[in-house]
C-alpha positions, 0 to 999 in steps of 0.5 A: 489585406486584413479587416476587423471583423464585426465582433472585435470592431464592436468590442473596441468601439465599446472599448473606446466609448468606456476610455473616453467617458470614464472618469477614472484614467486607465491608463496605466503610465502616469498622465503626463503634464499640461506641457506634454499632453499638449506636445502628445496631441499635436503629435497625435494629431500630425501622425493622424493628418499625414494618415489621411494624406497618405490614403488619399494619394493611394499610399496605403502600405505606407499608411498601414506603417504609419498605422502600425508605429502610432499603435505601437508607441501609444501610451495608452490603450485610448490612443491605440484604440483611437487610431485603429478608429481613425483608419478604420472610418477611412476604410483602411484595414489593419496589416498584419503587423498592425495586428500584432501591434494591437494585440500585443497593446491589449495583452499589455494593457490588461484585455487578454479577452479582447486580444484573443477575440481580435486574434480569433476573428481576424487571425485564426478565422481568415486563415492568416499564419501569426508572426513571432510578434503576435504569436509572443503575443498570444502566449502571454494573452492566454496565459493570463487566460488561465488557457495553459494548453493554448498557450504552450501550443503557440509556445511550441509553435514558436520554438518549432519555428526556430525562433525565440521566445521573448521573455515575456512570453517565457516569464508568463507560461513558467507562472503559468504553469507554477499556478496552476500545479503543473511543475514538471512541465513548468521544469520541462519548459525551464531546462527547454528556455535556459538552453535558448540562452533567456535569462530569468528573474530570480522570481521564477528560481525561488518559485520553481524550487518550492514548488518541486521541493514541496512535490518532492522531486529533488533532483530537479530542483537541484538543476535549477539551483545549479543554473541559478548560481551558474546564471550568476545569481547568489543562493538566497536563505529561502532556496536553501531552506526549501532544499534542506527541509525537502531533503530531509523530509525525503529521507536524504539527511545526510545530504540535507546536512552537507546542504547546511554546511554549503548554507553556513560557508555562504554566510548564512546562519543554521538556526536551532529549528535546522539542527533540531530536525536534523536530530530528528530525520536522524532519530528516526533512522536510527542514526542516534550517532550523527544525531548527537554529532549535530547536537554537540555541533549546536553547543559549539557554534552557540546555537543553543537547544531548547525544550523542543532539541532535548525531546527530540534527542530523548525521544531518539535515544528512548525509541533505540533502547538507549535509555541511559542516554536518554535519562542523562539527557533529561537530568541535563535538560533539568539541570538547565532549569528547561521545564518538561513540558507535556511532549516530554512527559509523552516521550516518558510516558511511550517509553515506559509502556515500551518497558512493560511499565504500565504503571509507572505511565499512569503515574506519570499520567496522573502527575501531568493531571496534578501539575495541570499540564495538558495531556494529549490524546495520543499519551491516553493511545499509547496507555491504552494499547498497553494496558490491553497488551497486558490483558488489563481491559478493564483499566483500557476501558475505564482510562478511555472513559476518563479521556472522555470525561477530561474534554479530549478530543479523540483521533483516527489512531485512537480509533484504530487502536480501539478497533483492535481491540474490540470484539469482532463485529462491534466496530460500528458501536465503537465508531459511534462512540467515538463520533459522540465524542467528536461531537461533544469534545470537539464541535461542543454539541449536547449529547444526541439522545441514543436511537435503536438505529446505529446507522441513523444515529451515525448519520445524525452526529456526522451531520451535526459535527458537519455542521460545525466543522469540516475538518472534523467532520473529515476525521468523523466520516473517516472513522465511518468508513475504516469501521465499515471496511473493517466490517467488510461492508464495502459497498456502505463504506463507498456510500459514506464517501459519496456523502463526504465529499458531497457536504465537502468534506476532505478526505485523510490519508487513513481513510484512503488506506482504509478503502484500499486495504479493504478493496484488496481484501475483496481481490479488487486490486484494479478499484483500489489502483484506481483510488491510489490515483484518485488520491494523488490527483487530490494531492495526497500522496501514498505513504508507506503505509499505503503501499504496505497495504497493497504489497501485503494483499497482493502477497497473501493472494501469491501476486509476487510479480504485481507485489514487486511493480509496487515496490518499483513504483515506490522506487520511482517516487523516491520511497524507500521501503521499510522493514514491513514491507521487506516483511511482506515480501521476504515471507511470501518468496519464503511460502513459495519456496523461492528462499534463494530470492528471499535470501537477496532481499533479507541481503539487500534490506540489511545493504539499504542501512535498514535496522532489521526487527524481530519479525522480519528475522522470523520470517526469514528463519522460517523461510529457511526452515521450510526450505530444509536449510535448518543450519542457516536458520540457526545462524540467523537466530543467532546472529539476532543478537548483532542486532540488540534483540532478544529473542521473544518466546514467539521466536523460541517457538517459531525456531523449536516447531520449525527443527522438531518438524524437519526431525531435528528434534535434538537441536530444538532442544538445544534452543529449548534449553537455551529459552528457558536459562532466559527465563521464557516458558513455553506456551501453549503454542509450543506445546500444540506445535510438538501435539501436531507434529507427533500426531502426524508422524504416527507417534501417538502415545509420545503426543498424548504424554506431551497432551498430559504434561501440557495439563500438569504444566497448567498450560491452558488449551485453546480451540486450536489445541482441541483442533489438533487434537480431532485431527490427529487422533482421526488420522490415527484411526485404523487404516491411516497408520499403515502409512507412517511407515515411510516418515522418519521417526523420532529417536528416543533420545531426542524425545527423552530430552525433549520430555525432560525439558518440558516437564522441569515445573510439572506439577501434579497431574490435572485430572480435568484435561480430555481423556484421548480415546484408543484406536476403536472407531466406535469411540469416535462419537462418544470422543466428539462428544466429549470435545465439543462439551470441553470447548464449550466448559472453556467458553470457546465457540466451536468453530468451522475447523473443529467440526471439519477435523470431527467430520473428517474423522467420521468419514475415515472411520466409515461412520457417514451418519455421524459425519452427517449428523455434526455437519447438521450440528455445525449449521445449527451452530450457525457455522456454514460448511466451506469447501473443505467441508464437502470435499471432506464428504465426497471423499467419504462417498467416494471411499465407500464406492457411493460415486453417485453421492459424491457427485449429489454432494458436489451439486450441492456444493454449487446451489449453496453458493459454495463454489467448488475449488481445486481440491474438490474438483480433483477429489471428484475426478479421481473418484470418477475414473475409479468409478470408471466414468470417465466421460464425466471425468473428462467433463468435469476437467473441461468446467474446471479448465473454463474457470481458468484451473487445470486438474493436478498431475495425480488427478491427470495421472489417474485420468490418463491412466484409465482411459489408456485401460479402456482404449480411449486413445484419443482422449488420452492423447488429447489429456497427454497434450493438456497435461505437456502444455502445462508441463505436467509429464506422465510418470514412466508407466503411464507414459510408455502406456499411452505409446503402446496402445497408440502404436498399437491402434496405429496412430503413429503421427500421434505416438511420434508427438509424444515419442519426440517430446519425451527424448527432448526431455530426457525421459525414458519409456518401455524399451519394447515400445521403443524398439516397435517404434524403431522397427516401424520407421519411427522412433529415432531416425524413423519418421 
């Protein structure tokens, strides 16, 4: 037998003194009449008396029966509680079904606490397996708990038990789990019930749907729909609106379309709302087409557009370069006597910055000023971003100025915009301003005077806009804190988040991708996965722009693999990517010579209905181009013009350099032509590409005619002109040019009509442009001079890429002092040499046999905080093995393998060659091992070498492993060895 245990007695004897001495009824039926609260009493009463006799005769299982129905058929909970008193003061403890007759009246009667106290005392604690009836019981009691685990574990329980729910305990774990977030296992749990034959309410149908359309699983919520109308349920306005908006937020609008013509064959109207976000979703993908098919389907069934539809459809026409259409719309709009309101003017405003019309923009901007129309913040960005494009920076400057003046509030795009603009470095200072105007504009606070601490004055306005308004001081702390990761400040930038979310604060979406972004800049990769998580457990879900960030940093790290499992996680949530991440992708397969797989992808962007721009053609034509697959490259040019896109001079330019490169130099020409009959001027990029390649290939005077006729075109130089410039004249200097034999020279036709075509608007020569000096070192430092005097005229800082072409030039030259004396120069320039700086110099110590400089340089590398790479690692190999020291060679080839490098194949070849010379068979065996494992085989001298001295020395089992590896691979070696190999029973068939 059960007994009460002293916890839950305690709690239902203070719960019958509250029932019996309140003076409000809890009850939860109505009292019944005089007549049957008389008949209830003396029913109660006869219940109550035939219990007493039933226990005195020693009849107790039949007194706990009567027990049990008396709690079950009570009214109210003051009568159940009276009768467990009742049995209670004559010592007859509770069965188990009495129990469960109790807990199940407690649960029904609003004291979920009670009956998990009583389940938890004389249930669980006595050891005693629950029935069915107290285990429906529970699920219902802890679900009103809010103890979803709990009750999903009594839920299972039952179901484990081959038994079925009620539907009460079914009706409660799928609100349960609704309430509290969880909606795929409230779906889970759903499918598991439907297939046990309970039927739901129509509550839980409409809820379900919402809930997994708003988290945008749409599969799912199609099931239920499915099984609500097969449950014979008829589909309400409110499910079908759900459905359709969530499809078509989706990107699923065409099925969203088939939804509405189910809606409209239900009898349900689509109103002009619907129609117009189907115009809209069909905008936006570029299906301008259908969407206007939607639009004449409004005028037909009379559901007539408003202002909102003929934005919407302008807008679409406007942003697909459809502009007479969209001009006929407006006059129609218009002629309808439809007023443009502000939303219209945007979209007219967008589109002329789009035509380069700036000015007919801020025409219009001013008129919407005149006619007292508001104007939006996001018009002001848009004028701004043009007006910089057009190098118009001080009409940007003063159109902010005046956004500021009219009372604008300004946005996180605005900023952002703004910050790319900015000069480098000056991020803080915008963001301060725009917090200023936060908290002028938006929370109407008196302008802070200004202090000399930027950051105390940050602190200062983002309190003050906390102050007043959160939702503003989220947008303040994410402008904060985009500034500072774009200053690459990551540590402040965590710090600031700390404070958001300290004074409650919520953060947006951009300032998740601006910590994101900024962490994989840092190759924090595992932080900025962490932060995508913790943004989802907010509720925020990544967008595309999200993932374009960590697909775009991982592919400028070459992570292809970790590149491609973000793509399949967009896949899994239902994200198509867009043409900047195929972008992303397509050009980082391109610079890692897999053209074939950036072939399919460019294939299956174009499959997956996706519009491709100008950029993404690029990138895949360059992929081509440094391939070597050239004719490919031109097709896709060409084929640009399938898409309605003029090709830009940027890419002319890409195209032209790419063939002129490859020496294709009459076939760049033929595109060269064909740029300027458009009207397109080549640019300075152009020019320095053609400086570049000549300089390269050896062809020195054509390059410098090129330099002269960039001069009389008044094609201004930039620092990457002069940089060029340095590094092609230095690999000029005698001794380099012996090796430009071996490159294929450029006919002279082909330069004949490249010439001719570069020179159509030459003018007179300019007499100021840098004279180039002729091949004697000595030259050299006057040259330099000269340079860094030209750089400084034009008002370009001189940067670590010049003074790295000027000091490698020394070093080839033989002219160590100089090289010293502009690294000296560069550091008085505030420009810290890197790791090509030092590579550069050891390979100059190393070319004057000065090993032991080389090595000081190298050490120098590491106390400077300059860890040394790859590149400087091989330099310093190759020039101790020809130092012959290589102990310290195999030394240094050890620490770089520690760090998770191998030396490369020349440095290995080199490596393995000298120790063969000195008979360090051992070590060159153990390099031979190192070098297969990362399948890296010695060429055909070294190799037969390495067999001949280990057979020589006879260390025959080690000269079978290389002697059997090599026939696996199909490579050949000396036929002497081989044949001393044969002859002493190794070799093939030996061993």
């Amino acid at each position: 037998m059960l007994k009460i245990g002293n916890r839950a007695c305690s709690l239902l004897f203070r719960k019958r003194k509250a029932i019996t001495t309140c003076t409000i009824p809890l009850d939860l039926d109505p009292p019944p009449s005089l007549s049957d609260d008389t008949v209830l009493s003396d029913h109660n009463s006869l219940c109550l008396s035939l219990v007493d006799q039933l226990i005195l005769r020693g009849l107790f299982p039949s007194a706990q029966i009567l027990t049990r129905q008396m709690i079950s058929k009570s009214r109210s909970l003051s009568e159940a509680v009276s009768a467990v008193d009742f049995v209670a003061s004559r010592g007859l403890p509770l069965d188990l079904n009495g129990y469960g007759a109790l807990i199940q009246k407690l649960v029904r009667y609003g004291e979920p606490r009670l009956a998990e106290a009583l389940y938890l005392d004389n249930i669980i604690a006595t050891g005693v397996d629950p029935n069915m009836c107290m285990l429906n019981s529970m699920v219902v009691c802890f679900c009103r708990l809010g103890k979803i685990e709990e009750a999903r574990a009594h839920f299972d329980r039952i179901i484990a038990l081959d038994s079925v729910p009620t539907a009460a305990a079914c009706n409660a774990i799928l609100r349960e789990f609704c309430v509290q977030g969880m909606v795929l296992e409230a779906f889970d749990y759903f499918m598991g019930i439907t297939s046990l034959g309970i039927r739901m309410g129509l509550w839980y149908y409409n809820s379900l749907i919402d809930r997994l359309c708003s988290k945008e699983y749409f599969d799912e919520a199609f099931e239920v729909f499915d099984i609500m109308r097969q449950r014979g349920f008829r589909a309400t306005l409110r499910q079908y609106k759900s459905l359709f908006y969530g499809l078509s937020k989706r990107g699923r609008v065409i099925d969203a379309e088939l939804l509405s013509g189910e809606m409209e064959s239900e009898g349900f109207f689509v109103d002009r709302k619907m129609h117009t976000y189907l115009i809209y979703k069909y905008g936006k993908a570029r299906m301008m087409k259908m969407a206007t098919r939607v639009f004449l389907k409004m005028l037909k069934v009379g559901c007539e557009p408003d202002i909102y539809t003929y934005n919407t459809l302008i807008d679409g026409f406007w942003k697909r370069g459809l502009f007479d259409k969209g001009w006929a719309l407006y006059n129609q709009m218009v002629n309808l006597k439809i007023v443009p309101n502000a939303v219209t003017h945007h979209i007219m405003i967008c589109n002329y910055c789009k035509e380069g019309e700036v000015d007919s923009a801020l025409t219009l901007l001013d008129n919407m000023v005149s006619s007292n129309l508001s104007s939006c913040v996001q018009s002001y960005t848009v004028l701004i971003s043009a007006l910089y494009k057009a190098n118009r920076l001080s009409e940007a400057g003063d159109l902010w100025k005046n956004m500021l003046d009219s009372g604008i509030l300004p946005d996180h795009l605005l900023f952002l915009i703004l910050m790319r603009i900015c000069p480098k470095g000056k991020e803080i200072q915008l963001a301060l301003v725009m917090l200023q105007a936060i908290a002028v504009n938006g929370c109407k606070c008196d302008p802070l005077e200004p202090l000399e601490d930027l950051r105390h004055n940050i602190e200062s306005l983002l309190g003050e806009i906390t102050r007043k308004d959160l939702k503003l001081a989220s947008i303040a702390f994410g402008i904060c804190i985009s500034a500072l990761c774009e200053s690459g400040e990551i540590d402040t930038a965590l710090l600031f988040w700390d404070k958001m979310i300290t004074v409650g604060a919520q953060p947006l979406l951009f300032t998740y991708n601006s910590l994101i972004k900024c962490l994989c800049q840092k190759g924090l990769f595992e932080d900025a996965e962490s932060l995508v998580c913790l943004m989802q457990n907010k509720g925020i879900l990544p967008d595309l722009h999200t993932y374009l960030i960590l697909i775009s940093e991982l592919c400028k790290q070459g992570n292809l693999d970790s590149a491609f499992s973000v793509l399949d996680q967009m896949s899994e949530r239902g994200l198509k990517p867009d043409v900047a991440i195929y972008d992303a992708l397509i050009g980082c397969l391109g610079r890692n010579k897999r053209v074939f797989e950036a072939e399919d992808l460019f294939k299956s962007m174009l499959e997956a209905g996706l519009d491709p721009d100008e950029i993404v053609f690029m990138t895949m034509i360059n992929a081509y181009v440094r391939s070597g697959r050239l004719r490919e490259a031109g097709e896709l040019f060409d084929k640009m013009v399938e898409y309605s896109i003029r090709p830009s001079s940027y890419s002319y330019t890409a195209l032209i350099s790419g063939l002129v490169k490859k020496n294709m130099t009459v076939e760049g020409c033929h595109y060269l032509d064909q740029m300027i009959v458009e009207g397109l001027e080549p640019n300075k990029v152009l020019y320095t590409s053609f400086i570049d390649h000549f300089l390269r290939v050896g062809e020195f005077e054509f390059a410098l005619r090129i330099v002269d006729l960039m001069g009389r075109n008044q094609i201004e130089s930039d620092l990457i002109t002069y940089i060029v410039l340095c590094s092609g004249v230095c690999k000029h200097i005698t001794g380099i040019r012996k090796r430009w034999k071996f490159v294929n020279k450029t006919s002279a036709r082909a330069r004949d009509i490249l010439f001719y075509l570069l020179q159509h608007r030459s003018s007179a020569p300019d007499p100021s442009f840098l004279r180039i000096p002729g091949n004697c070192p000595k030259e050299m430092k006057s040259f330099a001079l000269k340079l860094l005097e030209k750089v400084k005229d034009n008002e370009f800082m001189p940067n670590l890429y010049l003074f790295n072409g000027l000091i490698s030039g020394f070093c080839r030259a033989n002219m160590m002092e100089e090289a010293y004396n502009h690294l000296d120069l560069m550091q008085r320039e505030g420009i810290s040499p890197n790791q090509v700086t030092f590579t550069v110099l050891i390979d100059g110590h190393i070319c004057r046999g000065e090993i032991d400089h080389a090595v000081s340089v190298f050490n120098q590398m590491n106390a400077e905080g300059c860890s040394p790479d790859r590149i400087a690692c091989n330099t310093l190999i190759k020039g101790l093995c020809r130092s012959k020291r290589l102990v310290d060679a195999l030394s240094l080839s050890l620490a770089l393998q520690k760090r998770g490098f191998f030396p490369s194949k020349s440095s290995y070849e080199m490596l393995l060659r000298n120790l063969c010379v000195t008979d360090m068979n051992i070590e060159a065996f153990r390099v031979f091992e190192e070098m297969i494992s990362i399948r890296c085989i010695p060429n055909h001298k070294t190799r037969s070498w390495l067999l001949y001295n280990l057979c020589r020395d006879g260390m025959m089992g080690e000269a079978q492993i290389v002697y059997d590896f090599l026939i696996k691979k199909g490579k050949s070696m000396n036929k002497e060895v081989e044949r001393f190999m044969v002859e002493s029973g190794y070799g093939r068939g030996g061993g």
